[in-house]
C-alpha positions as a Markdown table, in Angstrom:
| # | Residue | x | y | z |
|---|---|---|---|---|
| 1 | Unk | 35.0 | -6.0 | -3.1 |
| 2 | Unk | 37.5 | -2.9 | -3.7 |
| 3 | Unk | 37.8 | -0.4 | -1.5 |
| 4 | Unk | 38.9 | 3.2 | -1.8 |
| 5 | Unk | 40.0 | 5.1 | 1.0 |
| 6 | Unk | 42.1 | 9.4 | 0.4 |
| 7 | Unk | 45.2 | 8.5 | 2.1 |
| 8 | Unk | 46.4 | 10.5 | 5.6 |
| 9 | Unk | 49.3 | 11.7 | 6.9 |
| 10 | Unk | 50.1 | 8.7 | 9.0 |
| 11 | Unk | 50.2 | 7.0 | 5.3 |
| 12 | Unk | 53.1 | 8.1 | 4.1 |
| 13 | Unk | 55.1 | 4.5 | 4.4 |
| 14 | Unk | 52.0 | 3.6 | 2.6 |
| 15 | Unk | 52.5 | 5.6 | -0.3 |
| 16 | Unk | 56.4 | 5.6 | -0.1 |
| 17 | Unk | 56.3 | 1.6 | -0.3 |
| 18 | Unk | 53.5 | 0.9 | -3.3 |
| 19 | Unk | 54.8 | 4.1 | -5.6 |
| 20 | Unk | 58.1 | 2.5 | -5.3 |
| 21 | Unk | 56.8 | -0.8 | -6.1 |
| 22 | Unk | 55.0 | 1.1 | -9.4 |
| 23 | Unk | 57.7 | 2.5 | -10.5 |
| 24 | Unk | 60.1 | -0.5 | -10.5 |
| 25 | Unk | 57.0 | -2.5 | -12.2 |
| 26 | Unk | 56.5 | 0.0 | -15.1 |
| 27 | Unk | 59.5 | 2.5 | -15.2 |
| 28 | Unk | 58.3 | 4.3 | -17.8 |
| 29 | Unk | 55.4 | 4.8 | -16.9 |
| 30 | Unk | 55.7 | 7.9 | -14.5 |
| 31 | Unk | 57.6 | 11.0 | -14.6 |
| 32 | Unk | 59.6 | 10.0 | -12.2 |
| 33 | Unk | 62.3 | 7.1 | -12.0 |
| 34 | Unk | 62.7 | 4.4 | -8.7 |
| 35 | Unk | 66.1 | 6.2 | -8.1 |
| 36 | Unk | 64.9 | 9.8 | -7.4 |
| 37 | Unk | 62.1 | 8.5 | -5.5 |
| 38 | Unk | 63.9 | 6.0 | -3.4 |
| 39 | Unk | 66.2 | 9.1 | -2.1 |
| 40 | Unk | 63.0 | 11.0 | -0.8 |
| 41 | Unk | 63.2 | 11.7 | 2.9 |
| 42 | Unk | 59.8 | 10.8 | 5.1 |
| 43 | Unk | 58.8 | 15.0 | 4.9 |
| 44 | Unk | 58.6 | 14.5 | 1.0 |
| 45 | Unk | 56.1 | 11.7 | 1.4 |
| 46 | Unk | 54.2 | 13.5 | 3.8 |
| 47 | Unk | 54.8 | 17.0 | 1.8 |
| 48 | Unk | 52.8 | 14.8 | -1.6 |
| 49 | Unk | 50.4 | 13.3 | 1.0 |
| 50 | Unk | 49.5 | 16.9 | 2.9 |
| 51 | Unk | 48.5 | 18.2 | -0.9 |
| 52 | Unk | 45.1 | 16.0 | -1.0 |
| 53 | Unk | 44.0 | 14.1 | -4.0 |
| 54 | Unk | 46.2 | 10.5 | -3.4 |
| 55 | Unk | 43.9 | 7.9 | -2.7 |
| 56 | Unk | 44.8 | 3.9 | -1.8 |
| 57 | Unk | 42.7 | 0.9 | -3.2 |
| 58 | Unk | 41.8 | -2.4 | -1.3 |
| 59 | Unk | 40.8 | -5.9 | -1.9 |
| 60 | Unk | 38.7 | -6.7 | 1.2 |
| 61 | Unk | 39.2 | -10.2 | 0.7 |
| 62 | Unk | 42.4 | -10.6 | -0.6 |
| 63 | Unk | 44.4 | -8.2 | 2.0 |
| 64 | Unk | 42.1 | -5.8 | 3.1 |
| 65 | Unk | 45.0 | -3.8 | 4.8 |
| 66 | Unk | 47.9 | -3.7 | 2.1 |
| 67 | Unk | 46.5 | -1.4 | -0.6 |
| 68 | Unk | 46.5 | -3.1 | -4.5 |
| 69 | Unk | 46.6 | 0.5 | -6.3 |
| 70 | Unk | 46.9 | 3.4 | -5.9 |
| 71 | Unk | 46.1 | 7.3 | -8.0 |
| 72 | Unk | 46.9 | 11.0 | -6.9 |
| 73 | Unk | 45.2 | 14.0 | -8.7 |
| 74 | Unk | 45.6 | 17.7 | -8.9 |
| 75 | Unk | 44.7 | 20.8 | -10.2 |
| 76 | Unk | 46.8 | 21.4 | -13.3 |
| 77 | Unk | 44.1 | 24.4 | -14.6 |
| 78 | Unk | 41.6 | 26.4 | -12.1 |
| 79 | Unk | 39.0 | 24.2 | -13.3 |
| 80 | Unk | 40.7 | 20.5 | -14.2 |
| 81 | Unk | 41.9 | 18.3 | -12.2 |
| 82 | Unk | 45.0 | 15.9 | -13.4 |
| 83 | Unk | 44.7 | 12.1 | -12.6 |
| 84 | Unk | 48.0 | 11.1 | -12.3 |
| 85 | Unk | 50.4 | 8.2 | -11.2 |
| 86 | Unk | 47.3 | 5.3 | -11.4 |
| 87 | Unk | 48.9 | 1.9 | -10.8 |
| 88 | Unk | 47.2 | -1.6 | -9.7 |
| 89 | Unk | 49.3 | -4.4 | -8.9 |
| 90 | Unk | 49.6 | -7.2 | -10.8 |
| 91 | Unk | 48.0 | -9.6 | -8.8 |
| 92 | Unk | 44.9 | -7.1 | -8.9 |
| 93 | Unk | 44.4 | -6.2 | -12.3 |
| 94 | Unk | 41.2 | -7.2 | -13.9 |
| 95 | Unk | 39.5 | -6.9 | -10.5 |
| 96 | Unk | 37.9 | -3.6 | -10.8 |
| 97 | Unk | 40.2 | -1.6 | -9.1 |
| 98 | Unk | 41.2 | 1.0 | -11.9 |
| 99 | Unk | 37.8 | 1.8 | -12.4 |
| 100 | Unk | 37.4 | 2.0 | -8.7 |
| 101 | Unk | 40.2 | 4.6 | -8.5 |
| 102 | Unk | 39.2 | 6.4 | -11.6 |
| 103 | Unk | 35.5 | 7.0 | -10.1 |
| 104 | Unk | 37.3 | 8.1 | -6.6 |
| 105 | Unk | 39.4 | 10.8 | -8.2 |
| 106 | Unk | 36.4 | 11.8 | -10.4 |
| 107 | Unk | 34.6 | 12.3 | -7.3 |
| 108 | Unk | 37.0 | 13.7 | -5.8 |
| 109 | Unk | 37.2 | 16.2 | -8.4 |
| 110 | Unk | 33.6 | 17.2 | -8.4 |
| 111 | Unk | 33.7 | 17.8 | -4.9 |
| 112 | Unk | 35.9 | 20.4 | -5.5 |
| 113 | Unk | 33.9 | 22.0 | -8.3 |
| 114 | Unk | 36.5 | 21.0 | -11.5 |
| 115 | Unk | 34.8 | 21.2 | -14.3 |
| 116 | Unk | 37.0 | 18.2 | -16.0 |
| 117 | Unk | 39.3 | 15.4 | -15.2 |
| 118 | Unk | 42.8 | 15.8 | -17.5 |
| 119 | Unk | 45.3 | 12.5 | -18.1 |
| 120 | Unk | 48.3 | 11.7 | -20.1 |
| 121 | Unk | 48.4 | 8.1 | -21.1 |
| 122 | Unk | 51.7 | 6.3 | -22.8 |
| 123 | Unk | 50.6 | 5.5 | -26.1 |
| 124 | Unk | 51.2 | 2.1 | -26.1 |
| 125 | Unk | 49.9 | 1.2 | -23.1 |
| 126 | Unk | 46.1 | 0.0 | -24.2 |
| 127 | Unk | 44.8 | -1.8 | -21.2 |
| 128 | Unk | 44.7 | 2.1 | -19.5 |
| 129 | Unk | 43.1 | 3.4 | -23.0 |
| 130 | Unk | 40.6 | 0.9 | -23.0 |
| 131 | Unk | 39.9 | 1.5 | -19.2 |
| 132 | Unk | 40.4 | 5.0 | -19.3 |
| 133 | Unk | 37.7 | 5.1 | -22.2 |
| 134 | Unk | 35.1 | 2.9 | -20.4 |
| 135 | Unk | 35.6 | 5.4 | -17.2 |
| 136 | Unk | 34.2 | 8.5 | -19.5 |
| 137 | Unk | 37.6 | 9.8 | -21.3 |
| 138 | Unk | 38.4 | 10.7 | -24.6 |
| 139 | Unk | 41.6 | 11.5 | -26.3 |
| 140 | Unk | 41.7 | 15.6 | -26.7 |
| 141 | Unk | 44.4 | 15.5 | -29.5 |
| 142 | Unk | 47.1 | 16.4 | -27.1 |
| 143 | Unk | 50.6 | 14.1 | -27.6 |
| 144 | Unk | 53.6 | 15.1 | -26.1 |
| 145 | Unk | 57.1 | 13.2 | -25.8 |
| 146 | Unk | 57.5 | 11.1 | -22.4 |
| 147 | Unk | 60.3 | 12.2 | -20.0 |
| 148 | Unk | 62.6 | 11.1 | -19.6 |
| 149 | Unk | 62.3 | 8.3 | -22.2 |
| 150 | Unk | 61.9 | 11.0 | -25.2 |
| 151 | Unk | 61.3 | 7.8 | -27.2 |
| 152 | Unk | 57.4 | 7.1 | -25.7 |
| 153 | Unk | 54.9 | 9.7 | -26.5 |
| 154 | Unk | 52.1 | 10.3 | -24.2 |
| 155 | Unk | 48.2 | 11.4 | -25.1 |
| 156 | Unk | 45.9 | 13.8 | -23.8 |
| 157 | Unk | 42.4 | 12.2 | -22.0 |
| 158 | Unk | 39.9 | 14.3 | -20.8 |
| 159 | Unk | 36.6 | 13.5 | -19.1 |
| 160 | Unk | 34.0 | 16.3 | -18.3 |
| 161 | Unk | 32.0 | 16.7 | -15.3 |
């Protein structure tokens, strides 16, 4: 069974150790590279944490207290929240766990009265489209060039409320 739990303060190891691990598994990916990130002192962690909107996935029976993915969110416009930096380990995809983190930050997002979920997806990535898709989304038109790979283009999602 997955469970999602909003990640706290005391988390920030948490979050420091499995966005590393994303961003060495799929480097372009995320706006961000391993290198940056790596140099971030324990108050940056906690800074991202203290915003809300970062939630942690679990696989009761696998390893019920190492998360197996992770997803933060934010509002980008008054009314939309952004889903950002989703990533499931390998070892967990196929289980459910996207979906679980998608419905989490779309709750998440309700509960704070946006009137929409926003996402950039790399284009070539089609395991997210597909499960971005069956989570609600559709592509808005947007495209823009990934940074700072200028060479991958990213898509606009959005799922109402």
């Amino acid at each position: 069974m997955v469970v999602v739990r909003a990640a706290t303060m005391e988390d920030w190891q948490v979050l420091r150790d499995i966005r590393l691990e994303a961003l060495r598994d799929a480097p372009d990916a995320f706006l961000s590279t391993y290198t940056e990130q790596a140099a971030y002192a324990e108050a940056d962690w906690r800074r991202r944490i203290s915003r809300g909107g970062t939630f942690f996935a679990y696989i009761t029976e696998v390893n019920g207290t190492e998360p197996v993915g992770l997803v933060g969110g934010f509002f980008g416009k008054p009314d939309t929240v952004e889903l950002v930096s989703l990533w499931v380990r390998p070892q967990a995809r196929g289980l459910g766990v996207g979906e679980a983190l998608v419905a989490a930050m779309i709750n998440w997002a309700s509960t704070r009265n946006a009137s929409s979920v926003h996402l950039w997806l790399m284009e070539t990535n089609r395991y997210a489209w597909v499960l971005y898709e069956r989570c609600g989304f559709s592509a808005t038109g947007e495209r823009q060039r990934l940074q700072p790979n200028k060479e991958l283009s990213e898509i606009g999602m959005i799922r109402p409320l």
